[in-house]
C-alpha positions, 0 to 999 in steps of 0.5 A: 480563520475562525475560532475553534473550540476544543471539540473541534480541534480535537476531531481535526486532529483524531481525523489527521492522525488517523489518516497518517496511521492509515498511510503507515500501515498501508506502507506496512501492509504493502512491505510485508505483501511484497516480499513473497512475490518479488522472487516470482515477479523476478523469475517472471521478468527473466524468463519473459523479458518482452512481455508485461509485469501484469502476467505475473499478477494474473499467475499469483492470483490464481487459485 
């Protein structure tokens, strides 16, 4: 492996670290986003048992 100097060492690791940050607040994100619908996506699955998961998509985004 070659030798790296501190600059480059330095943008290697600003680059890693941002990608773990990214992947935290996503995990962030993607839990503060899900609790509202999980009540919705509950009652849909009760109520239609047979038919997908994607008609409760289709219901929350609509206006």
């Amino acid at each position: 492996m070659p030798h790296m100097n501190n600059s480059e060492f330095k943008k290697r690791r600003r680059r890693c670290c941002g990608q773990r940050r990214f992947a935290e607040n996503a995990e962030k994100f993607r839990k503060i986003y899900n609790a509202p619908t999980k009540p919705l996506f509950y009652s849909l699955n009760l109520m239609f048992s047979n038919v997908p998961v994607a008609v409760a998509v289709v219901v929350f985004a609509g206006p």
